[in-house]
C-alpha positions as CSV (number, residue, x, y, z in Angstrom):
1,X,7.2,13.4,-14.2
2,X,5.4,15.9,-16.2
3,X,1.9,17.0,-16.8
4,X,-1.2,16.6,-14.3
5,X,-0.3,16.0,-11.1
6,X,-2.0,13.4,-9.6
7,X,-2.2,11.4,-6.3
8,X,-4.2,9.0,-4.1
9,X,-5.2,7.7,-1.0
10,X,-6.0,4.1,-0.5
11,X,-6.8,2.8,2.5
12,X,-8.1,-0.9,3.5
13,X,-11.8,-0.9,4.9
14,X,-11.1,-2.9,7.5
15,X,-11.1,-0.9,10.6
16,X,-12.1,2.8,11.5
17,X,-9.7,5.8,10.2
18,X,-7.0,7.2,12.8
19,X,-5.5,10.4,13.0
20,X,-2.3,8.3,11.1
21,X,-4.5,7.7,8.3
22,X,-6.0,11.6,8.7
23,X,-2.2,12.6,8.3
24,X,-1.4,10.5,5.2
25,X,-4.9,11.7,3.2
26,X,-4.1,15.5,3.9
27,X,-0.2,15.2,2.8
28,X,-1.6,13.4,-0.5
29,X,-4.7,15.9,-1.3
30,X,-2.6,19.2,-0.2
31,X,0.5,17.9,-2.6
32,X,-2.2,17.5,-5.5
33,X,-4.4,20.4,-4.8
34,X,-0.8,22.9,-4.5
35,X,0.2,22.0,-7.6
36,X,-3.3,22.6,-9.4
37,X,-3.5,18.6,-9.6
38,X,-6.1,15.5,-9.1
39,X,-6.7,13.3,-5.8
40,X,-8.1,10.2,-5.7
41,X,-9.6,7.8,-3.6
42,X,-9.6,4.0,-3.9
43,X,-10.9,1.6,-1.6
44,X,-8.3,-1.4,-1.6
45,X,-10.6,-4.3,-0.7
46,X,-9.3,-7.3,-1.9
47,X,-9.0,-8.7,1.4
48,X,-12.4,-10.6,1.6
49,X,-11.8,-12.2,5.1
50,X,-11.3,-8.3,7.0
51,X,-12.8,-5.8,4.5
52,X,-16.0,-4.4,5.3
53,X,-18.7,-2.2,3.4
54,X,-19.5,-0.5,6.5
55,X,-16.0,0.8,7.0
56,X,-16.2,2.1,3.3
57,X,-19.1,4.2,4.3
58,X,-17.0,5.5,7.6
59,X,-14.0,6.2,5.4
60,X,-16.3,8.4,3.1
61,X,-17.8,10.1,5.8
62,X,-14.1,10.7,7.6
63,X,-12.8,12.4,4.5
64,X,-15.5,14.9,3.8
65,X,-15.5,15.4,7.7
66,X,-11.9,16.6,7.4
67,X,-12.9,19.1,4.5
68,X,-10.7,16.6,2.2
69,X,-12.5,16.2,-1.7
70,X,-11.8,13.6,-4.3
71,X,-11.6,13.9,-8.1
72,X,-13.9,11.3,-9.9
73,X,-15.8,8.4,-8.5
74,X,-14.0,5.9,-5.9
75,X,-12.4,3.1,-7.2
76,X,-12.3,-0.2,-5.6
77,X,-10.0,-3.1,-6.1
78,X,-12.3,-5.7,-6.0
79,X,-13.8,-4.5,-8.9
80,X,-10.7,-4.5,-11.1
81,X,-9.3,-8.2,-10.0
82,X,-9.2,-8.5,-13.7
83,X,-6.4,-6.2,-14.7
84,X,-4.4,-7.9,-11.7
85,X,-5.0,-11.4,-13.5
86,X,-3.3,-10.0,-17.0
87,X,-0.6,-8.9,-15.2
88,X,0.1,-11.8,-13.1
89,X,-0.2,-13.8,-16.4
90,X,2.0,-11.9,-17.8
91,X,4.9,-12.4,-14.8
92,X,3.9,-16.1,-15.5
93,X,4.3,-15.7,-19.0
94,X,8.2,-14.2,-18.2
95,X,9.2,-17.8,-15.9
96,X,9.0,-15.2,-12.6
97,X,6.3,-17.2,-10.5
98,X,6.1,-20.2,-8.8
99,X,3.7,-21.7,-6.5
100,X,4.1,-21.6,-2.9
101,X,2.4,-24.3,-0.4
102,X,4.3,-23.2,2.5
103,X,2.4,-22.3,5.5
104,X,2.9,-19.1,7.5
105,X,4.1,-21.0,10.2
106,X,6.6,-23.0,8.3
107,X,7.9,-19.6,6.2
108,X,8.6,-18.5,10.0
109,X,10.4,-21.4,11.4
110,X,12.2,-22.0,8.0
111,X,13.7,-18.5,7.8
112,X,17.2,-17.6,9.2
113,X,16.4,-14.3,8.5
114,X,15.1,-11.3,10.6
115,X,11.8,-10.1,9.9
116,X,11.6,-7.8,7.4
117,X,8.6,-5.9,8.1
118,X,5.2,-7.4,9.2
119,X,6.4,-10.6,7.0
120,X,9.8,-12.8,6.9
121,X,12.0,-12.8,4.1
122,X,11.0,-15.8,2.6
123,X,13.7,-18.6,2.2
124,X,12.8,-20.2,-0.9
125,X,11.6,-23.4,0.2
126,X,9.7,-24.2,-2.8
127,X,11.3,-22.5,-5.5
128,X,12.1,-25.0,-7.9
129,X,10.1,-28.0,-6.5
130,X,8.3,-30.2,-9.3
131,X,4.6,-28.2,-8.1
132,X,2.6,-30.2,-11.0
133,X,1.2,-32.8,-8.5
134,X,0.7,-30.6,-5.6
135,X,-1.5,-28.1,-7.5
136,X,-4.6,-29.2,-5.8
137,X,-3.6,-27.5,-2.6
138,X,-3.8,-24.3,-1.3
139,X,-1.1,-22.3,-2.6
140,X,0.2,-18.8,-3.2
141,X,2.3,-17.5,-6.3
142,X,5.3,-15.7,-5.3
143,X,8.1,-14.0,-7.6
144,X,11.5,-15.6,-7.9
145,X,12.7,-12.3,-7.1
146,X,16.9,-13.2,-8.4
147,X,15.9,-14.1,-11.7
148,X,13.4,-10.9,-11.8
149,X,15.7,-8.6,-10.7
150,X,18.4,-9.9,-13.2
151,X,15.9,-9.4,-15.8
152,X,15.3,-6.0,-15.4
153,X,18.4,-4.8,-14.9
154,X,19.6,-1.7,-12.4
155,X,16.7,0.0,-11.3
156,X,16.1,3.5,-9.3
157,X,13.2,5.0,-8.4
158,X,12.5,8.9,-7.1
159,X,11.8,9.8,-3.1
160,X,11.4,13.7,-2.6
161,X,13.8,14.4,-5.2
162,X,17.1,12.1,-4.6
163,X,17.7,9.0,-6.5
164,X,17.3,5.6,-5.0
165,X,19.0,2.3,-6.0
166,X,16.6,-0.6,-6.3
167,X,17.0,-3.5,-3.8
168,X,14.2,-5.5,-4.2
169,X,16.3,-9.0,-3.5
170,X,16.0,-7.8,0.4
171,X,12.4,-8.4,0.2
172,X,13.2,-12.4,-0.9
173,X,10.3,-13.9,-3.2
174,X,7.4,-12.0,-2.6
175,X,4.0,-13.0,-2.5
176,X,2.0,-11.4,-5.9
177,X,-1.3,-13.7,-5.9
178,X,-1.9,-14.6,-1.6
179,X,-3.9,-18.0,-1.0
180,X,-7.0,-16.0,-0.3
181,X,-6.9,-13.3,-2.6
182,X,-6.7,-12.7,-6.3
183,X,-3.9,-10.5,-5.5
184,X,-1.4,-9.1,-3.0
185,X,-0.7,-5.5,-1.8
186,X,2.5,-5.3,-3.9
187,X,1.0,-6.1,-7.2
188,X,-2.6,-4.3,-7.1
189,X,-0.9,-1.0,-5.8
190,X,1.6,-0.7,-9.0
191,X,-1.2,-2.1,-11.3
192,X,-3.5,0.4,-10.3
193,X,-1.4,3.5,-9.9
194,X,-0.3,3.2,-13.3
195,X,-3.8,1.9,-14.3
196,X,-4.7,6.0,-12.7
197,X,-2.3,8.1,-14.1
198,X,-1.0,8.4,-10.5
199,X,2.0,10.2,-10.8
200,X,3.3,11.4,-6.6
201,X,2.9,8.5,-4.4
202,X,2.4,10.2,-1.3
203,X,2.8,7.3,1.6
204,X,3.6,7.0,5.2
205,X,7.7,5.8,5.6
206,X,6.3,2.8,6.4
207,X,6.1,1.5,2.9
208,X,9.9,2.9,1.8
209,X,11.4,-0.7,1.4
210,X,8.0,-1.8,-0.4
211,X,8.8,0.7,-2.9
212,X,11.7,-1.6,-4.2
213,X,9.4,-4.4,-5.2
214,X,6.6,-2.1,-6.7
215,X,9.7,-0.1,-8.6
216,X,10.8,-4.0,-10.1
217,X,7.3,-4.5,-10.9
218,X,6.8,-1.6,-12.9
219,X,10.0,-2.5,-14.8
220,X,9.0,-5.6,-15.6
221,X,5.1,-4.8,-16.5
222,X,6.4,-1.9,-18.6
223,X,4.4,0.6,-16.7
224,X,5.5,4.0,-15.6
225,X,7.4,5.2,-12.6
226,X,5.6,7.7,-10.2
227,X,7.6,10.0,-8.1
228,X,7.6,9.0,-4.3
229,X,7.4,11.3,-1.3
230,X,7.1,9.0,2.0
231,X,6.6,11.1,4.8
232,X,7.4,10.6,8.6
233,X,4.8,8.6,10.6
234,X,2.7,10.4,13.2
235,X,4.3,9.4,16.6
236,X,2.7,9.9,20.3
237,X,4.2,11.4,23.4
238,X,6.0,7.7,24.0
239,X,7.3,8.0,20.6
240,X,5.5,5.2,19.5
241,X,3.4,5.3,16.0
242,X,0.0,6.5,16.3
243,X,-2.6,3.7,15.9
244,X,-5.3,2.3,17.2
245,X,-3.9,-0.1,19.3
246,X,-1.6,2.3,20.3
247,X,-4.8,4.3,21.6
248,X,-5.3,7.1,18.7
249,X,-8.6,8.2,18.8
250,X,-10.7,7.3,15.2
251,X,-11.7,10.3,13.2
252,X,-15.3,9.0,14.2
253,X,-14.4,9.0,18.1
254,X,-13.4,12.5,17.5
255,X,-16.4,13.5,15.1
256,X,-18.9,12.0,18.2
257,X,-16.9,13.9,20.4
258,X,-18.1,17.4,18.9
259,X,-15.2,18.2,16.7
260,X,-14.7,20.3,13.5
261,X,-13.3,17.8,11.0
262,X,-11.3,20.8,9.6
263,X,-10.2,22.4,12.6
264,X,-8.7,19.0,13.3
265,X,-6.7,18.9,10.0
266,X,-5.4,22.1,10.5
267,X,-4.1,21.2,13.8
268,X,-2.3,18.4,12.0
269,X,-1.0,20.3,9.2
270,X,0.1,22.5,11.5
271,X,1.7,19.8,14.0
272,X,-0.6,19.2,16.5
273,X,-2.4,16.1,17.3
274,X,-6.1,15.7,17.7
275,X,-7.4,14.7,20.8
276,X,-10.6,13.1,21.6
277,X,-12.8,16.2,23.5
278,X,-9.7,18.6,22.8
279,X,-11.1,22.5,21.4
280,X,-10.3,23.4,17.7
């Protein structure tokens, strides 16, 4: 793409930053900031049963800690809920959704499939059921992913440089609007990445295969195509991926502990992981 370059970092305030997310915000500020370009935060808190405004405030304070700045104010998804309504009506308005009553548990034990990330593929239980009577219940909308796919045609998409073929039909019928949500992950991150004149995604390697669906999306919604650079995960001693859970200390654990939020992202640009009461 040409022109500004511009990138973000959106994380979910619904738990303290690790050194994983630490990692991900310094690839996507240094890859705007070499290149004379804009970074941007936005708060993706749409998730109204985990999100919380005092993990907003943590996030803000984790950033500046690290020495990391933001161009413009921070935008917030639940603020633009709107702009994923048009385009879900607009999917809608194309024959692409249909509404799903399936419980998580049923998705699971209807699937022959291996998981495919933190979610089965989905099997298609009620794509094509007569929904018109069941519409009082709790349901989600998901895309009939076949007939999207065959309407947009071929698809590829850029990842530091080489040329991808799109396979979003391994992802099955995605979820776009969730039960609880106005929106899912897939559709509010290519909505609003367009919506900012984001042009690098810059994303852990985690999110590769959910590249295929956003890539589809964008096709379909007529909306640009940002270049992609998904980066290797942070990784411990045991090879496992840093987390919390995993026992990587939060940027705040560290920051109590007495450390120099930018010593610690230069230890992480330059390789090194940050640990809790280690010197700069």
């Amino acid at each position: 793409m040409t022109g500004v370059t511009v990138t973000r970092f959106a994380p979910s305030p619904t738990g303290r930053l690790h050194s994983g997310h630490a990692w991900s915000a310094i690839l996507a500020h240094d890859f705007a900031r070499a290149r004379g370009g804009r970074f941007l935060l936005r708060i993706e808190d749409i998730d109204g049963t985990r999100s919380r405004p005092e993990h907003v405030a943590t996030i803000v304070e984790d950033l500046r800690w690290l020495g990391l700045e933001w161009d413009g104010e921070v935008v917030f998804q639940s603020r633009r809920l709107h702009l994923y309504a048009e385009a879900l009506e607009r999917l809608r308005a194309m024959g692409l959704l249909y509404p799903c009553f399936c419980t998580r548990a049923e998705i699971v034990a209807a699937s022959l499939s291996a998981p495919h990330g933190p979610e089965p593929v989905y099997p298609g239980t009620c794509r094509g059921v007569d929904a018109a009577a069941r519409m009082g219940e709790p349901h989600c909308w998901r895309i009939d992913m076949a007939k999207a796919a065959a309407l947009a045609g071929p698809l590829e998409w850029r990842d530091h440089g080489r040329t991808v073929a799109t396979d979003p039909l391994a992802a099955g019928d995605v979820v776009l609007a969730r039960k609880d949500a106005p929106a899912s992950y897939h559709l509010a991150v290519t909505v609003d990445d367009a919506a900012q004149g984001v042009t690098d995604v810059v994303r852990g390697r985690d999110l590769f295969a959910a590249t295929h669906v956003h890539r589809l999306l964008q096709a379909l919604l007529g909306l640009p195509a940002p270049d992609y650079h998904h980066h290797d995960l942070l990784v411990g001693p045991d090879g496992e991926r840093l987390a919390k859970r995993h026992g990587s200390p939060t940027l705040a654990a560290l920051r109590e502990a007495g450390e120099d939020g930018r010593a610690v992202a230069d230890r992480l640009r330059a390789g090194r992981l940050p640990i809790a009461g280690a010197s700069a």
